[in-house]
C-alpha positions in Angstrom: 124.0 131.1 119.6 122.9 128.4 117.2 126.1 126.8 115.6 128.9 128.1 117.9 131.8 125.7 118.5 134.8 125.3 120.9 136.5 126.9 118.4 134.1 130.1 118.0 133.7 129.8 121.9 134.7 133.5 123.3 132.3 135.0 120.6 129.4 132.3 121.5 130.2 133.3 125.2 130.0 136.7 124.4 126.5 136.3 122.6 125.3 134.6 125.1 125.6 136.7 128.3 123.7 139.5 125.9 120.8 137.2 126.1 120.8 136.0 129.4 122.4 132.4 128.9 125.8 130.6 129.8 128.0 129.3 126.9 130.7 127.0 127.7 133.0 125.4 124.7 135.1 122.1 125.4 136.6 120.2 122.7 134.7 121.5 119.8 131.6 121.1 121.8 129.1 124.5 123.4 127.3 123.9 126.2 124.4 125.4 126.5 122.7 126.0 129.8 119.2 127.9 128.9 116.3 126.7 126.5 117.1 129.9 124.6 119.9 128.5 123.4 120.7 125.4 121.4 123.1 122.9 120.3 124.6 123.0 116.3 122.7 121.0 114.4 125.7 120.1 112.9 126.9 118.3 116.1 126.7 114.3 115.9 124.4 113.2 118.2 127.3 110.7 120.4 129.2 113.4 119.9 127.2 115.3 121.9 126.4 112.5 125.0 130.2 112.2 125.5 130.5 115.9 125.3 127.9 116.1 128.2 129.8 113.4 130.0 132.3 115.9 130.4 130.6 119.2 131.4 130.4 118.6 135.1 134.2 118.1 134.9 134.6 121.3 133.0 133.4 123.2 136.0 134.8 124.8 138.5 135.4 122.6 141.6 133.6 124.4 144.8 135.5 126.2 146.9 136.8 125.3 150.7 133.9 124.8 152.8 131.2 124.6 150.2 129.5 121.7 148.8 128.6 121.1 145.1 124.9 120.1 144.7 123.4 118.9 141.4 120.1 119.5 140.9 118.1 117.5 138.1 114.4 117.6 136.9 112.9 114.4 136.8 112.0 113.1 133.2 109.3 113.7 131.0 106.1 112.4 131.6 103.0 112.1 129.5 101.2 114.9 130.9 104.7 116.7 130.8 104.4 116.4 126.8 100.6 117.0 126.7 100.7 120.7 129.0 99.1 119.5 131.7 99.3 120.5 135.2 101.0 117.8 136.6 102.0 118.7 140.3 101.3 116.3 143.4 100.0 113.4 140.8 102.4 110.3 140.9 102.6 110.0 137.1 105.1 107.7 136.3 107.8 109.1 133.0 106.9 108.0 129.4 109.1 106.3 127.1 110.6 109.6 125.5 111.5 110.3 129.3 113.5 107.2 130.1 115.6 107.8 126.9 116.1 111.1 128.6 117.4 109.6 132.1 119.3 107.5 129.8 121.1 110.4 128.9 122.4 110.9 132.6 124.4 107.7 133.1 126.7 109.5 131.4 126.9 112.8 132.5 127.1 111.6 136.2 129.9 108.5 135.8 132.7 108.9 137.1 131.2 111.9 139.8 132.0 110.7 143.5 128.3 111.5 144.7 127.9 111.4 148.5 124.3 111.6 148.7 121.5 111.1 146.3 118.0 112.3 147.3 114.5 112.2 145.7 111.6 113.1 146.1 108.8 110.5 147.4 106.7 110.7 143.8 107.7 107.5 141.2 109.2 109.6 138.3 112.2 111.2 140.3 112.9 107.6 141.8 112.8 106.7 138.1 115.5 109.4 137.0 117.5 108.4 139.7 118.1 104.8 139.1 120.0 106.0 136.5 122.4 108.0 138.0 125.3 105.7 139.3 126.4 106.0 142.4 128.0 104.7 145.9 126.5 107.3 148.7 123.4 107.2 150.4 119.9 107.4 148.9 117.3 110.0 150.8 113.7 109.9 149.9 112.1 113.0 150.9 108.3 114.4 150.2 109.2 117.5 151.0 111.1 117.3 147.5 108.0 116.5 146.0 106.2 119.1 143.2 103.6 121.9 144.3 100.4 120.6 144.8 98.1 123.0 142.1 94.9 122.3 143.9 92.0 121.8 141.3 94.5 122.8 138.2 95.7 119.3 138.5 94.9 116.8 135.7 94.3 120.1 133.6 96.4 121.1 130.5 97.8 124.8 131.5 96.1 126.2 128.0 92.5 125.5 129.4 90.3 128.3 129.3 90.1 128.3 133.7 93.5 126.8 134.5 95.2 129.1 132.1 94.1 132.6 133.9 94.1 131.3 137.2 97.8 129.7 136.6 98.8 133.5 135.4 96.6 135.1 138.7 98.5 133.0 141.3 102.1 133.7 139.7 100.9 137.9 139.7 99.7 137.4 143.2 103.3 136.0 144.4 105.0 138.7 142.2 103.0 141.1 144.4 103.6 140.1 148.0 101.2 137.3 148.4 103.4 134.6 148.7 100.8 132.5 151.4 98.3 132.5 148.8 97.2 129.0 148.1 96.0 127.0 145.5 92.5 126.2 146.0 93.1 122.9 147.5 96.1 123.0 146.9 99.6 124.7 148.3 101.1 128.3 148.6 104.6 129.2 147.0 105.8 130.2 150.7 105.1 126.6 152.1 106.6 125.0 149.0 110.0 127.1 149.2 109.7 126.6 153.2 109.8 122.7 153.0 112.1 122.6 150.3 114.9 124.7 151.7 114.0 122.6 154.8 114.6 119.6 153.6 117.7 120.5 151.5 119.5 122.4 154.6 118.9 118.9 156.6 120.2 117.0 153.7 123.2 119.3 153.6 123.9 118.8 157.7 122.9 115.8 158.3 125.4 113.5 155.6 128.1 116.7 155.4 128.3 115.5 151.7 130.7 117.4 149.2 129.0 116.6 146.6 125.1 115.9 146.5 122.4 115.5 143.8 119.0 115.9 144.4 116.4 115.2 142.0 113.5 116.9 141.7 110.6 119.2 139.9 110.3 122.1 138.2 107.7 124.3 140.0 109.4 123.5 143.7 113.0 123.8 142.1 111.9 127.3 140.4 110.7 128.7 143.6 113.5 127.0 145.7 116.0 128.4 142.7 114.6 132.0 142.8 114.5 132.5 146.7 117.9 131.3 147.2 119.4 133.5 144.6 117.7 136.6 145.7 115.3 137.1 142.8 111.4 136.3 144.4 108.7 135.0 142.9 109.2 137.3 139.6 112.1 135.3 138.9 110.4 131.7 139.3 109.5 131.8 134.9 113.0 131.7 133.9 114.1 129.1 136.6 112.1 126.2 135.3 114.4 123.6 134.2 113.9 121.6 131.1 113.2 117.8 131.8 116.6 115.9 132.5 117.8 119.6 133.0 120.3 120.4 135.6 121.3 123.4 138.2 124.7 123.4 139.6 124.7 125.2 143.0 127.5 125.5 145.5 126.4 125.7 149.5 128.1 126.8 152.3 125.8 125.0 155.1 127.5 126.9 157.2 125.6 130.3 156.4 123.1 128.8 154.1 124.0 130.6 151.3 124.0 129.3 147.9 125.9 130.5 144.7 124.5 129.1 141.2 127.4 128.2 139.2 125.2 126.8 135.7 121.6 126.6 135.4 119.6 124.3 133.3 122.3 122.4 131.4 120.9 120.4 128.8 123.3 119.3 126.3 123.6 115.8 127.3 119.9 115.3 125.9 121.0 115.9 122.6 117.8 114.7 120.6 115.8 113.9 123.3 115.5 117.5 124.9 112.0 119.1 125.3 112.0 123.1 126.1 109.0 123.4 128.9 105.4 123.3 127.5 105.1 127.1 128.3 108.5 128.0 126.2 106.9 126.0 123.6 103.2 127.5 123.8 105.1 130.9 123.4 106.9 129.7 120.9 104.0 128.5 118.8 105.3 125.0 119.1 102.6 124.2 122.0 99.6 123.9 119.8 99.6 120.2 118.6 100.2 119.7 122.7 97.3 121.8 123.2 95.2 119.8 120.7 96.0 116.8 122.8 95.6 117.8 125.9 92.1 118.4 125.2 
């Protein structure tokens, strides 16, 4: 989809749903809402940031009796760059990612946000401060990322972490969803407390319109239960950092209806695919090199 414009959009949009992604043009401007797609390189870079400052208006509002929550990975960190297992270590976001929550000031102003929650780890708080707002601020841990046991403080291409990382997403694929991490956590207690804490967020401040900001293992898992796909969808839910998920909820029945997923144009420069996408890629090796 590289290159599309506003004015190419219906063939962009076209392209797009062949591969799996969502294409949205406004005013000369795609937006992109997978990694597998990307911005022209031929848009101007503030071009883009108050393009991005636009795209949650562009959306359709949520219907009656549903409320519109934003979802949005924290910013990168160090370890985030290098490929390592980050999970349940407070590791605060490096100077690449505050350019990156930079990015959200725009995107958010002007959105009447009822109720802002984080999780209880320093980078989401971090994110969050830049996301303007007049509701009420929720610090939850159940928010907070997986805990990865003894794969934490490990980069993901290390000869032990690697296979057991791939061993624990199989076992989930294949029914065993209470398998933990050694010392650390299962995928069915980390969508459990997640859903948990996001169904009390929903009922207790009736918010219509809530952002929560998060991480990307739990929002994968949390992502891939509530829209029906399991554990073998959790891979192509992660969002990018400073990436965001648009979801409408009717707390009433506590269903959920994605309405864009990982929305990324208002990074513009700063955006950085996951460090799997880019290990796949081939652009993970200097990471890898790094890490270790």
């Amino acid at each position: 989809c590289r290159g599309f414009t506003g004015r190419t959009v219906t063939r962009a949009l076209a392209l797009c749903m062949a591969c799996g992604s969502w294409v949205m043009g406004y005013g000369g401007i795609v937006f992109v809402s997978s990694w597998r797609c990307t911005p022209s390189p031929h848009d101007h870079p503030r071009r883009r940031v108050e393009g991005a400052a636009m795209v949650l208006d562009t959306l359709p509002a949520a219907p009656e009796g549903k409320v519109r929550v934003i979802f949005v990975r924290h910013a990168r960190t160090r370890l985030n760059d290098l490929g390592y297992v980050q999970g349940s270590i407070d590791e605060p976001i490096d100077a690449h990612g505050e350019l990156q929550a930079q990015q959200l000031e725009a995107v958010f102003r002007g959105v009447p946000i009822d109720v802002l929650a984080t999780s209880a780890l320093c980078r989401t708080i971090r994110t969050s401060e830049f996301i303007g707002h007049d509701g009420v601020t929720v610090r939850d841990a159940r928010f907070n990322e997986m805990n990865f046991g003894v794969c934490e403080g490990t980069p993901q291409a290390d000869p032990k972490t690697g296979p057991l990382l791939a061993e624990m997403r199989q076992s989930w694929e294949d029914g065993r969803r209470d398998l933990e991490y050694p010392q650390g956590e299962s995928y069915a207690r980390v969508y459990e407390r997640s859903r948990e804490a996001l169904e009390e967020l929903l009922a207790k401040h009736a918010p219509q319109t809530a952002v929560v900001v998060t991480h990307g293992r739990l929002a994968s898992i949390l992502f891939a239960e509530i829209f029906g796909l399991g554990p073998q969808g959790v891979q192509d839910l992660l969002l990018a950092n400073c990436g965001l998920c648009v979801v409408d909820a009717c707390p009433a029945t506590h269903t959920y209806t994605r309405v864009a997923f990982n929305i990324t144009e208002h990074l513009g420069e700063h955006f950085q695919a996951p460090f799997h996408k880019r290990l796949a890629e081939g652009g993970g090796q200097e990471q890898k090199s790094a890490a270790t």
